[in-house]
Biopython code that builds the backbone (N, CA, C, O; Angstrom):
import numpy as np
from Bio.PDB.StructureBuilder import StructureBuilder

atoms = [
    (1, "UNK", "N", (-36.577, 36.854, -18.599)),
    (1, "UNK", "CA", (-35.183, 36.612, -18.291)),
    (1, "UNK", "C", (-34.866, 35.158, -18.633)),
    (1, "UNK", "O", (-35.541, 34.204, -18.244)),
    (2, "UNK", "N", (-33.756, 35.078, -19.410)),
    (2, "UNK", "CA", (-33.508, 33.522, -19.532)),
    (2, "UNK", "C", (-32.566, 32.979, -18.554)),
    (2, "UNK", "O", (-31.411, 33.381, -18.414)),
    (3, "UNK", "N", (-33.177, 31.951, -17.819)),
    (3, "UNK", "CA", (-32.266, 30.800, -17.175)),
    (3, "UNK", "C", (-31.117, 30.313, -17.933)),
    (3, "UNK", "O", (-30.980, 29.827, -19.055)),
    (4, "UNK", "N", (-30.100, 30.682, -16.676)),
    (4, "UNK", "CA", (-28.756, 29.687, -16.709)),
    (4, "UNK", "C", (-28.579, 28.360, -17.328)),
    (4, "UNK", "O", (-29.622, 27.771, -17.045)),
    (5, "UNK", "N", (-27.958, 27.697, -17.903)),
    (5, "UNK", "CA", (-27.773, 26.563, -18.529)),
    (5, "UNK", "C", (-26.721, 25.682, -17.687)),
    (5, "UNK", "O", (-26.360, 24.551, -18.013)),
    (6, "UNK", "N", (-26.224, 26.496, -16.380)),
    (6, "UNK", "CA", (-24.834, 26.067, -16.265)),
    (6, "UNK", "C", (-23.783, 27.088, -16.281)),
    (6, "UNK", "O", (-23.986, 28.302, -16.282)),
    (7, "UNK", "N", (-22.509, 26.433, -16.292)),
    (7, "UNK", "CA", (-20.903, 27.166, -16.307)),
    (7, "UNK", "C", (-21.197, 27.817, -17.348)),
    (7, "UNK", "O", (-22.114, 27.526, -18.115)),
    (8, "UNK", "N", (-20.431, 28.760, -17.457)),
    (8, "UNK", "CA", (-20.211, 29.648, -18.717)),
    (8, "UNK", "C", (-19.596, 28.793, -19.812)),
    (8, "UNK", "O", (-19.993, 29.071, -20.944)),
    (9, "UNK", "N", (-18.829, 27.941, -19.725)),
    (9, "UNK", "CA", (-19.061, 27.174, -21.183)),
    (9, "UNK", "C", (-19.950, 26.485, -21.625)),
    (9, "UNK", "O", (-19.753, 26.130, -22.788)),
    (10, "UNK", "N", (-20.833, 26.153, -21.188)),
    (10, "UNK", "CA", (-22.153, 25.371, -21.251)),
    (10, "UNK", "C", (-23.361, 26.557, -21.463)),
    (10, "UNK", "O", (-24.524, 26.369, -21.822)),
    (11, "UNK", "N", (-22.822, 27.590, -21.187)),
    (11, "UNK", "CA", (-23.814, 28.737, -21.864)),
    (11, "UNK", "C", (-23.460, 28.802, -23.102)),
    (11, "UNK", "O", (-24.359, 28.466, -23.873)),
    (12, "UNK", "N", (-22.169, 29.207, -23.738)),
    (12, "UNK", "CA", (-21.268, 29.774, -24.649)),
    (12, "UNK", "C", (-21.858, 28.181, -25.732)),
    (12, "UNK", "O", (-22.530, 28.143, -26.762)),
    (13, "UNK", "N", (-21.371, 27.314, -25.089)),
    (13, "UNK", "CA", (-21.927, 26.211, -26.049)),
    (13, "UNK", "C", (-23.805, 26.407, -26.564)),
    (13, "UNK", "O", (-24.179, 26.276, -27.730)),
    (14, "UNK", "N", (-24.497, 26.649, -25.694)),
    (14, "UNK", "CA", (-25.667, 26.974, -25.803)),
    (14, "UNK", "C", (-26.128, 27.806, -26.799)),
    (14, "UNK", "O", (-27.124, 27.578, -27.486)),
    (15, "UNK", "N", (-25.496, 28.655, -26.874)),
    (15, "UNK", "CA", (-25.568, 30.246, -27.723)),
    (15, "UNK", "C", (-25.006, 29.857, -29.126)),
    (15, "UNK", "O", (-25.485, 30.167, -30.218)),
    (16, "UNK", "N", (-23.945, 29.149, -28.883)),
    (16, "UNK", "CA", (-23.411, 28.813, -30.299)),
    (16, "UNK", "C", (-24.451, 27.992, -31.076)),
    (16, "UNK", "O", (-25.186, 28.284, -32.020)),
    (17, "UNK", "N", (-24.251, 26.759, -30.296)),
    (17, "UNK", "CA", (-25.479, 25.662, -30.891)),
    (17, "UNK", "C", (-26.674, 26.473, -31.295)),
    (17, "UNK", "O", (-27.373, 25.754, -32.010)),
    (18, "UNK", "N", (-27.088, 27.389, -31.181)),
    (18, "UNK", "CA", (-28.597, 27.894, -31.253)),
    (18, "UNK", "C", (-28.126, 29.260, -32.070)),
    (18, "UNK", "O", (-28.931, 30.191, -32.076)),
    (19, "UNK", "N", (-27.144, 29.386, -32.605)),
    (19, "UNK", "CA", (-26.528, 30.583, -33.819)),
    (19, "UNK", "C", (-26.244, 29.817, -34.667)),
    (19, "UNK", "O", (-26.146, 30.386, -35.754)),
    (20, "UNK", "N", (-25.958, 28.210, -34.724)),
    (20, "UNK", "CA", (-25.530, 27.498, -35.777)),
    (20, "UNK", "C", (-26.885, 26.920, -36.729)),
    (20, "UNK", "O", (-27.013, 26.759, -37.943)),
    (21, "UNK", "N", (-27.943, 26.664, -35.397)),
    (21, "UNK", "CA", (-29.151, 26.212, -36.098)),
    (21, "UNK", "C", (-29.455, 26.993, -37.002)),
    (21, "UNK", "O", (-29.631, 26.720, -38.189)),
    (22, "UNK", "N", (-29.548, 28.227, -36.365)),
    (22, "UNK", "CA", (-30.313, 29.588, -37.639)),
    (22, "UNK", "C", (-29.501, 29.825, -38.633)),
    (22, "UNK", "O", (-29.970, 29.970, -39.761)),
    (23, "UNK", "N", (-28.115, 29.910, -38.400)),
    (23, "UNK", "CA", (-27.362, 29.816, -39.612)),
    (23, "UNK", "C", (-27.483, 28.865, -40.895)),
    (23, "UNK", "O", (-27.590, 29.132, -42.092)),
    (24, "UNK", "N", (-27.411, 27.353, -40.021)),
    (24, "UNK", "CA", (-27.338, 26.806, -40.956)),
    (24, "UNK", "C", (-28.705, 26.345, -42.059)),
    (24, "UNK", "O", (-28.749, 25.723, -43.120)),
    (25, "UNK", "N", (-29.869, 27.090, -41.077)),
    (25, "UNK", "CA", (-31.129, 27.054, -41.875)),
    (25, "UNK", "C", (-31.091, 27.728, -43.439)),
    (25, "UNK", "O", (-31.617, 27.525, -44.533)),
    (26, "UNK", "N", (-29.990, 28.785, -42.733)),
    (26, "UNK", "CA", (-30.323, 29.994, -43.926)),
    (26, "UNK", "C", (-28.715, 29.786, -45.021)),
    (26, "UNK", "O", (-28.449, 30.846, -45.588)),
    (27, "UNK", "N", (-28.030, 28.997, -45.241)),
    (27, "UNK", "CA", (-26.889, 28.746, -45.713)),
    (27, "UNK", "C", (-25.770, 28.948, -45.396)),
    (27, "UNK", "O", (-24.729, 28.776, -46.032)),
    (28, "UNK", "N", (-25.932, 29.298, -44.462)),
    (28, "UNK", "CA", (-24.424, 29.318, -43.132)),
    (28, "UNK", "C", (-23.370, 29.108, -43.440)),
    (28, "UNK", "O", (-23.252, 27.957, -43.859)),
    (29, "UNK", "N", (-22.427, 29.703, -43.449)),
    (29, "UNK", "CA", (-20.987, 29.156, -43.615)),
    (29, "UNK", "C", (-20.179, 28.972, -42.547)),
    (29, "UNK", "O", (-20.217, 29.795, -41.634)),
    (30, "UNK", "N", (-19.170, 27.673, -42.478)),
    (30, "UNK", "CA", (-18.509, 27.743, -41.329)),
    (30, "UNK", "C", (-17.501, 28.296, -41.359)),
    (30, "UNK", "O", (-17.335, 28.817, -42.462)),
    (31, "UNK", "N", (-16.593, 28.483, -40.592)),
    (31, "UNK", "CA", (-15.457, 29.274, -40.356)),
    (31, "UNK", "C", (-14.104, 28.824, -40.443)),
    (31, "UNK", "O", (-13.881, 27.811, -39.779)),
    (32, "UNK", "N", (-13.071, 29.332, -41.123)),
    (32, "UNK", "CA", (-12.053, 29.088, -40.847)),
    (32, "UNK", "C", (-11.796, 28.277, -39.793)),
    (32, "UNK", "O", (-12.595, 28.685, -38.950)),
    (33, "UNK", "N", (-11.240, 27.465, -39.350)),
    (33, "UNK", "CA", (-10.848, 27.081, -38.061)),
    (33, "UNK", "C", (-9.997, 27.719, -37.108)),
    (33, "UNK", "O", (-10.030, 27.598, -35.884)),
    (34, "UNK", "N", (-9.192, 28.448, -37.846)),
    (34, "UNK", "CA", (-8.402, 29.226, -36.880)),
    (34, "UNK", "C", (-9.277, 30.293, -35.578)),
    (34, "UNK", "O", (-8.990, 30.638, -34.431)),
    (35, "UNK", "N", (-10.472, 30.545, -36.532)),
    (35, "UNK", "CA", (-11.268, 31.192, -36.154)),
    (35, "UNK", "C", (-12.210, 31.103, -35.035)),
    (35, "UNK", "O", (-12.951, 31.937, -34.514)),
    (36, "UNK", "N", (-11.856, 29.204, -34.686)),
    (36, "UNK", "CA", (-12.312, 28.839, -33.574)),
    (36, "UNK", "C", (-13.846, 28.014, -34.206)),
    (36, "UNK", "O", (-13.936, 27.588, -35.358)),
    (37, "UNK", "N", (-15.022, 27.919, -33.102)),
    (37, "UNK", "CA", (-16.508, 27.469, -33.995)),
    (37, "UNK", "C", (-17.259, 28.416, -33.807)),
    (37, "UNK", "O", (-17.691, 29.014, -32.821)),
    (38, "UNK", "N", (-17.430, 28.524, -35.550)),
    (38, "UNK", "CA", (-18.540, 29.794, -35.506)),
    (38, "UNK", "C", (-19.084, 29.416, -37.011)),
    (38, "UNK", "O", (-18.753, 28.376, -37.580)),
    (39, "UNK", "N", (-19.866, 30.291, -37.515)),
    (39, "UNK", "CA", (-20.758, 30.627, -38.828)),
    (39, "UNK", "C", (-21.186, 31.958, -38.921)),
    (39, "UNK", "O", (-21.560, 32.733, -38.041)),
    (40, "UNK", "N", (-21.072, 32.092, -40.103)),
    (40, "UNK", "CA", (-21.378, 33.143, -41.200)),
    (40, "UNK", "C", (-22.416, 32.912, -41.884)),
    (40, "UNK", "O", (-22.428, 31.952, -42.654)),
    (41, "UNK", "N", (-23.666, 33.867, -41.727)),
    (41, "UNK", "CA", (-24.526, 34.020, -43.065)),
    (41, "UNK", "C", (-25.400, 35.351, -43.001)),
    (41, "UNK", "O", (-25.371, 36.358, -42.294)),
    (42, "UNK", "N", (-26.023, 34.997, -43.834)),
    (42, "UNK", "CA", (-27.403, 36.263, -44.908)),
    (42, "UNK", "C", (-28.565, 35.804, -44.021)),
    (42, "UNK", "O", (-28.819, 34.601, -44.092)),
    (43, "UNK", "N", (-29.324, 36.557, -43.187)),
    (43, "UNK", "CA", (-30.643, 36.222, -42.641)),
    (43, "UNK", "C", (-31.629, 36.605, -43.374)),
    (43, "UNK", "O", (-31.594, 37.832, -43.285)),
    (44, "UNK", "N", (-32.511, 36.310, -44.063)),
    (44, "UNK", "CA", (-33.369, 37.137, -44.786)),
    (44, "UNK", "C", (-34.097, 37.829, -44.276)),
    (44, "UNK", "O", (-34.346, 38.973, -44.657)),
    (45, "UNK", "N", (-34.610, 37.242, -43.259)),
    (45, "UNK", "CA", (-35.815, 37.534, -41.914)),
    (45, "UNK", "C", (-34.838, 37.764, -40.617)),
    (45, "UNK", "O", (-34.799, 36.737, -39.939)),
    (46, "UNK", "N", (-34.052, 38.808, -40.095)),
    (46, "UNK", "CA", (-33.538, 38.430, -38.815)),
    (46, "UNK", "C", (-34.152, 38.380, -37.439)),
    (46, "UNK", "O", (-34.719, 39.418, -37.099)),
    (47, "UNK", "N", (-34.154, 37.593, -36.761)),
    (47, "UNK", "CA", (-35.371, 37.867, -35.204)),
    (47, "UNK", "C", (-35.408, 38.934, -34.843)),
    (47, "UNK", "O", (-36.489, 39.509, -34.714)),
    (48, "UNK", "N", (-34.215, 39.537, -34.563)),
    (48, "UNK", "CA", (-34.420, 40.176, -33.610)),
    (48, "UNK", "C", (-33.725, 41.838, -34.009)),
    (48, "UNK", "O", (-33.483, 42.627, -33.096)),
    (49, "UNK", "N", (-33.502, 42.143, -35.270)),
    (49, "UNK", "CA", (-32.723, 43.590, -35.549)),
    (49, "UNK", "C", (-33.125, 43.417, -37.242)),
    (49, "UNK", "O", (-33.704, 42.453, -37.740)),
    (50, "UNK", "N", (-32.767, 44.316, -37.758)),
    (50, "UNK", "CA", (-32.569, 44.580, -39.180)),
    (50, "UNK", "C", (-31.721, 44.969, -39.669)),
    (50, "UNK", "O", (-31.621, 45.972, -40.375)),
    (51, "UNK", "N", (-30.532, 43.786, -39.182)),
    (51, "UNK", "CA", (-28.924, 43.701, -39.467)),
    (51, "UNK", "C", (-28.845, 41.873, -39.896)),
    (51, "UNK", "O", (-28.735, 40.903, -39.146)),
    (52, "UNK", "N", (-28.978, 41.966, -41.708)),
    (52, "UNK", "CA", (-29.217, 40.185, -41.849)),
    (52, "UNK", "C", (-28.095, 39.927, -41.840)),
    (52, "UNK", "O", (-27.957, 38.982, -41.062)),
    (53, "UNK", "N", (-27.137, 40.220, -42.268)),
    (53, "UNK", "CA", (-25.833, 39.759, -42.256)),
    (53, "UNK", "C", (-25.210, 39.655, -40.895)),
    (53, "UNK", "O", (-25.235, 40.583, -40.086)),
    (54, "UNK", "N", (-24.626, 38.436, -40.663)),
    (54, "UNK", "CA", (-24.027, 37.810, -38.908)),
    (54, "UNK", "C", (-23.622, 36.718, -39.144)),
    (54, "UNK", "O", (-24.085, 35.887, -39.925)),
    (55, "UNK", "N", (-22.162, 36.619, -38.054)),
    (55, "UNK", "CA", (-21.500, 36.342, -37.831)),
    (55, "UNK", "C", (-20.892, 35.922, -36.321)),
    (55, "UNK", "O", (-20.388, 36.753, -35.565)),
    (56, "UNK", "N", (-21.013, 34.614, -36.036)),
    (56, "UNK", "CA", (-20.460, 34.464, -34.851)),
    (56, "UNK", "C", (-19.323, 33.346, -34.141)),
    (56, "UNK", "O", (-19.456, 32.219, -34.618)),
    (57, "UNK", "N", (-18.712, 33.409, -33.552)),
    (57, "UNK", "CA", (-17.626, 32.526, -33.594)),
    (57, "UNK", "C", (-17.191, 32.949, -31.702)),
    (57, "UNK", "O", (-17.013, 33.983, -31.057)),
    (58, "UNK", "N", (-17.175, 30.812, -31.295)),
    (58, "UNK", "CA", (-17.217, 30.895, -30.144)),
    (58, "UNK", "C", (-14.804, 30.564, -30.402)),
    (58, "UNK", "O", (-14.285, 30.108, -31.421)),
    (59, "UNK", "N", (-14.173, 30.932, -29.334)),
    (59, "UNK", "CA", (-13.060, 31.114, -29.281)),
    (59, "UNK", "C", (-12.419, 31.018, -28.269)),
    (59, "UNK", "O", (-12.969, 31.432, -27.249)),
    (60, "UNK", "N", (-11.140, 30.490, -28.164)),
    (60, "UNK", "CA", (-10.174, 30.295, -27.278)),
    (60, "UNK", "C", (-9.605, 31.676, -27.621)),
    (60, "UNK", "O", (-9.393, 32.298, -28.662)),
    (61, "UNK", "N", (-9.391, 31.973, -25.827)),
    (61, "UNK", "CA", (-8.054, 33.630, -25.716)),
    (61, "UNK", "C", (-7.580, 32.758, -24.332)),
    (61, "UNK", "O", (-8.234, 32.472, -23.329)),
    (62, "UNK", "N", (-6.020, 32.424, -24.737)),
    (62, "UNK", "CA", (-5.692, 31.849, -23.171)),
    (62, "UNK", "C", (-6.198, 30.739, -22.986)),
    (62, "UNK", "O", (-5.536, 30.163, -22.123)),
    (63, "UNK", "N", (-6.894, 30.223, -23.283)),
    (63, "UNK", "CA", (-7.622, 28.782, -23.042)),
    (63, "UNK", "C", (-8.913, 29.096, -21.676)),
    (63, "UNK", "O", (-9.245, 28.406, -20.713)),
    (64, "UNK", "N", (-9.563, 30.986, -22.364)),
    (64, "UNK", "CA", (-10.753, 31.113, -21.820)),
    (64, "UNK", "C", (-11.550, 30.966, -23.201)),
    (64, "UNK", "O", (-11.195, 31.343, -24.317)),
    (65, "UNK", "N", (-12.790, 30.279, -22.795)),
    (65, "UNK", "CA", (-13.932, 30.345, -24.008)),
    (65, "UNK", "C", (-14.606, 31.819, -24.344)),
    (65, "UNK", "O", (-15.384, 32.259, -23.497)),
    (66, "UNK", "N", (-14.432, 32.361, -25.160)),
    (66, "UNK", "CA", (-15.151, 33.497, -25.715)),
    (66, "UNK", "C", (-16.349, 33.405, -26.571)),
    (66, "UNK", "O", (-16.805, 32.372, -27.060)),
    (67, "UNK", "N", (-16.690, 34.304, -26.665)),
    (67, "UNK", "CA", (-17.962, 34.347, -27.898)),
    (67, "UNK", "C", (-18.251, 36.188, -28.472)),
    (67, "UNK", "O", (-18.475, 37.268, -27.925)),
    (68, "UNK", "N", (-18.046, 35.585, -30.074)),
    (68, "UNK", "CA", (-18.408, 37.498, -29.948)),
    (68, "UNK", "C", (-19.406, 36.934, -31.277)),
    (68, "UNK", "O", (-19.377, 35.862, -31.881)),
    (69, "UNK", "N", (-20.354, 38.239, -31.454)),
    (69, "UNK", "CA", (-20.881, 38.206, -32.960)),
    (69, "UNK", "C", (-20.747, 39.590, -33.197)),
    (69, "UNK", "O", (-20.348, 40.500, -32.469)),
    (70, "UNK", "N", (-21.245, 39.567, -34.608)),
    (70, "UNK", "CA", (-20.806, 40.693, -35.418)),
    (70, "UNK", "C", (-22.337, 40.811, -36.595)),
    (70, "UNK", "O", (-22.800, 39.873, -37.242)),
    (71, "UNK", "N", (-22.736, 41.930, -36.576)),
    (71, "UNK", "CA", (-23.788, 42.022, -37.511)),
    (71, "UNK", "C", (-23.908, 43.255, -38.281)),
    (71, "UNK", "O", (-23.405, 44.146, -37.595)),
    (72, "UNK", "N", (-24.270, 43.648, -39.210)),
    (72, "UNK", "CA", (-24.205, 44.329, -40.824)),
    (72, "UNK", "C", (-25.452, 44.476, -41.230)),
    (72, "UNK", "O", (-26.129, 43.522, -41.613)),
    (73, "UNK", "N", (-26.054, 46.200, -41.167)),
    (73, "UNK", "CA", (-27.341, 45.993, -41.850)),
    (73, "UNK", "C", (-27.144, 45.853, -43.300)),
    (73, "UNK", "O", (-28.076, 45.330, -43.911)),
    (74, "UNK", "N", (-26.012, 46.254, -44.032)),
    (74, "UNK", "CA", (-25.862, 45.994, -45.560)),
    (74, "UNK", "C", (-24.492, 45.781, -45.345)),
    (74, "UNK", "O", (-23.696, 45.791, -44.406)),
    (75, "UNK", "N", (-24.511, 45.519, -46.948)),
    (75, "UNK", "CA", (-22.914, 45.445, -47.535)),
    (75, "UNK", "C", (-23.370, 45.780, -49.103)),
    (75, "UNK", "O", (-24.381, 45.493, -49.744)),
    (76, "UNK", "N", (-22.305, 46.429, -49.385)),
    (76, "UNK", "CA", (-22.086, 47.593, -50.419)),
    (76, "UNK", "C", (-21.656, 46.046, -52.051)),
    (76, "UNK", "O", (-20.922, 45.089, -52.296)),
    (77, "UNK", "N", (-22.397, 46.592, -52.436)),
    (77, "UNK", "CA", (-23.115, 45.764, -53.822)),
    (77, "UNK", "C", (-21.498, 45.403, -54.343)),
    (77, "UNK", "O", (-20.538, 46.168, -54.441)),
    (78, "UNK", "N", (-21.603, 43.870, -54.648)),
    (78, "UNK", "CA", (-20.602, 43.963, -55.555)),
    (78, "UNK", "C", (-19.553, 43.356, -54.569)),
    (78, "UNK", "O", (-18.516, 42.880, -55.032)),
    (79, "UNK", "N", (-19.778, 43.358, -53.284)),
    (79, "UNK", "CA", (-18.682, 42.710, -52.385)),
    (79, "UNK", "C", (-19.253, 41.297, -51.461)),
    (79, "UNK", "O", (-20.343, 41.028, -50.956)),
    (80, "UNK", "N", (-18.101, 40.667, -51.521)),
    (80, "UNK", "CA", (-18.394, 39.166, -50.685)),
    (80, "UNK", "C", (-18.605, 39.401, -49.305)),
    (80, "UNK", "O", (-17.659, 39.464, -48.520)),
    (81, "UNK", "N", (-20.342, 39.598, -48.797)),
    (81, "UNK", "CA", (-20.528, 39.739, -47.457)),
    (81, "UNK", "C", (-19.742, 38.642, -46.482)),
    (81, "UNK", "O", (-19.155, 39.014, -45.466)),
    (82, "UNK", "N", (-19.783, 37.526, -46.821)),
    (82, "UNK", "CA", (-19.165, 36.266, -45.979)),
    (82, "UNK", "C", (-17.759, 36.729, -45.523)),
    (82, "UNK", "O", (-17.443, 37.014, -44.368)),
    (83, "UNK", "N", (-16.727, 36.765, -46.956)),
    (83, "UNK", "CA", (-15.572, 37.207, -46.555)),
    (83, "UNK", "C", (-15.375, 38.602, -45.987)),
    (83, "UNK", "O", (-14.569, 39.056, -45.175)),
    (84, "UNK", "N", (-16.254, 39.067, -46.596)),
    (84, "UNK", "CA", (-16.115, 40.511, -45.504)),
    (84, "UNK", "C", (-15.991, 40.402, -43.992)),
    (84, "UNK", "O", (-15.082, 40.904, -43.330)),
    (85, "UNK", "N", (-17.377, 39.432, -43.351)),
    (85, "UNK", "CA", (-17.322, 39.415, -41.915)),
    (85, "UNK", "C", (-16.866, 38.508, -41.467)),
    (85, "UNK", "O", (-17.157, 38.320, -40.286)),
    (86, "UNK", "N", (-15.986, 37.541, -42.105)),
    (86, "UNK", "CA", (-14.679, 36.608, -41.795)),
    (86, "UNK", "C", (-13.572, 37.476, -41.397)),
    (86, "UNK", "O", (-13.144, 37.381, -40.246)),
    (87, "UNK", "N", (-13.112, 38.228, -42.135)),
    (87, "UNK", "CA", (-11.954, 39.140, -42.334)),
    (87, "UNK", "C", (-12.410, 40.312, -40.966)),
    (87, "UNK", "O", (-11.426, 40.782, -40.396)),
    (88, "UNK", "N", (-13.670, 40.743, -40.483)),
    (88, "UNK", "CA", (-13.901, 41.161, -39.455)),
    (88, "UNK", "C", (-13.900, 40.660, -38.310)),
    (88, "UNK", "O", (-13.403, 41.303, -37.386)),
    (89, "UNK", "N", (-14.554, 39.167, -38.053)),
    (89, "UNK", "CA", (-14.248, 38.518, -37.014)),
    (89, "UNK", "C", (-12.457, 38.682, -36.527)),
    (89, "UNK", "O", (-11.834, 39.073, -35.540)),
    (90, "UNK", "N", (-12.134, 38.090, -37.958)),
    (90, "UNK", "CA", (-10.242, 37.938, -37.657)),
    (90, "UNK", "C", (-9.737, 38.718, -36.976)),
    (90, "UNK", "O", (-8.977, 38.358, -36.077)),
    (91, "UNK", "N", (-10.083, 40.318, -37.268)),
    (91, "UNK", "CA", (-9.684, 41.773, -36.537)),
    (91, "UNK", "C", (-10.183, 41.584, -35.436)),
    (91, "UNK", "O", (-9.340, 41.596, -34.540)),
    (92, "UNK", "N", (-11.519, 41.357, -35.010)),
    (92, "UNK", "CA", (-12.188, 41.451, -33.742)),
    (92, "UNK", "C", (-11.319, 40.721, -32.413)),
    (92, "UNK", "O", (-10.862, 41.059, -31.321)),
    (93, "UNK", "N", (-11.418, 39.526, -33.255)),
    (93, "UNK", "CA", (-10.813, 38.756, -32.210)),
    (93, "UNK", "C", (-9.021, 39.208, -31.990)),
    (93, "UNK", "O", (-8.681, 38.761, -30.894)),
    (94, "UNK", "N", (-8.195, 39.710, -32.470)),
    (94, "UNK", "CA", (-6.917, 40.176, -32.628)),
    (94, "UNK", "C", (-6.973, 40.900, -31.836)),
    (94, "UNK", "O", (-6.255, 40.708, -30.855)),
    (95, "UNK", "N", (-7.724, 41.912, -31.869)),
    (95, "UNK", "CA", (-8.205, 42.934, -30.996)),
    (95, "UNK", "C", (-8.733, 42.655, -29.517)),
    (95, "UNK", "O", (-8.375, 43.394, -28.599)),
    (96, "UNK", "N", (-9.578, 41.593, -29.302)),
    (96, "UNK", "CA", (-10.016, 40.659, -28.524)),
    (96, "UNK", "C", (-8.948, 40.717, -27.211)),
    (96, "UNK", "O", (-9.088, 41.079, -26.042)),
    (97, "UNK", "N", (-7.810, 40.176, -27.991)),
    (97, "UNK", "CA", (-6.827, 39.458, -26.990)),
    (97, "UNK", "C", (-5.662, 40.625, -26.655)),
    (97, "UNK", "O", (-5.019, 40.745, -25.612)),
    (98, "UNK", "N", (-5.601, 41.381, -27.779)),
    (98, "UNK", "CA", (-5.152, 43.120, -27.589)),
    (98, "UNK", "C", (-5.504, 43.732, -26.001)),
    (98, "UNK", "O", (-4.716, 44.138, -25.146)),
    (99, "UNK", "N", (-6.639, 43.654, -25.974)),
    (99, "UNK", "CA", (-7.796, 44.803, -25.103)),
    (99, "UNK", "C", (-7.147, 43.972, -23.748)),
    (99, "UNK", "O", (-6.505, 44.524, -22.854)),
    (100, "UNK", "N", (-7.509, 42.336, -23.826)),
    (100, "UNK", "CA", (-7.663, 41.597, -22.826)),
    (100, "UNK", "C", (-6.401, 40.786, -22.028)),
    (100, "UNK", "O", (-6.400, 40.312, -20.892)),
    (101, "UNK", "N", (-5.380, 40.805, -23.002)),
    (101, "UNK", "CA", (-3.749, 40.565, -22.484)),
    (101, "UNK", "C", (-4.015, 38.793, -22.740)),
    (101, "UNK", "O", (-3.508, 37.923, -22.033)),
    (102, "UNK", "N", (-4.748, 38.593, -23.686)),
    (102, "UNK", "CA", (-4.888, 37.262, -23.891)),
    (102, "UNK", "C", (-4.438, 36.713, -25.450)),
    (102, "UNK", "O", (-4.805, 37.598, -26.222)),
    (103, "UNK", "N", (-3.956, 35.890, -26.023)),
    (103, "UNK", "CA", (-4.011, 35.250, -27.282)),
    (103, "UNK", "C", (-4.913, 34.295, -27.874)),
    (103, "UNK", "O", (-4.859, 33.095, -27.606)),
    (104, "UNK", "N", (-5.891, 34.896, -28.818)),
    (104, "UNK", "CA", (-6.676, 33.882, -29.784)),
    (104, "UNK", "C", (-6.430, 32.882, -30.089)),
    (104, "UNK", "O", (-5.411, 32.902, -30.781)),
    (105, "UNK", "N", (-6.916, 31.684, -29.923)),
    (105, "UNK", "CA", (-6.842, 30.582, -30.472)),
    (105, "UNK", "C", (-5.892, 29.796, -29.103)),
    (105, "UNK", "O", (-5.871, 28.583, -28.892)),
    (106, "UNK", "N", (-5.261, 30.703, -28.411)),
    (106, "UNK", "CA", (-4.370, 29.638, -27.268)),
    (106, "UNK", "C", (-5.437, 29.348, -26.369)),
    (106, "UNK", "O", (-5.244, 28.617, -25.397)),
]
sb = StructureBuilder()
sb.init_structure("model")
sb.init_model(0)
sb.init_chain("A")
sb.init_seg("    ")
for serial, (resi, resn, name, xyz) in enumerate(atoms, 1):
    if name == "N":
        sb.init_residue(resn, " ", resi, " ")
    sb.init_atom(name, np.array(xyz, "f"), 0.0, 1.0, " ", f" {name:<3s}", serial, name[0])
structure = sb.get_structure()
């Protein structure tokens, strides 16, 4: 079981910081800003699934801190995985604040 770090933003910061390392090991891309702080990349090796492609992005809904990721065991030849799960985050989180009576990015 992993120990608490703290408030939930001090987790959320935790989780991010430690999705950015691995990202940015492996060529990470950052995110839109609208999108809040997050990264995008190709895992070659993933820890923990055999879904390399991920995506995660920590976010304001309401001026609560969120965090979602998103992961892809493939993507269909011939298409931009990055922008693909950019363009998915975007929905996610839309949806996000849909479900939750909250607005992204406020």
């Amino acid at each position: 079981m992993q120990e608490s770090r703290g408030t939930p933003r001090e987790d959320l910061d935790f989780l991010m910081d430690d999705r950015r390392e691995v990202y940015s090991r492996n060529g990470g891309v950052a995110l839109p800003t609208d999108l809040g702080d997050g990264m995008a990349a190709h895992l070659p090796n993933p820890p923990s699934n055999d879904q390399p492609y991920q995506i995660s992005a920590k976010f304001s809904c309401s001026k609560k801190e969120r965090l979602i990721d998103i992961s892809l065991p493939q993507v269909v030849k011939g298409r931009d995985a990055i922008k693909d799960l950019t363009d998915l985050m975007r929905i996610a989180q839309k949806r996000y604040g849909e479900l939750y009576d909250c607005t992204p990015g406020a």
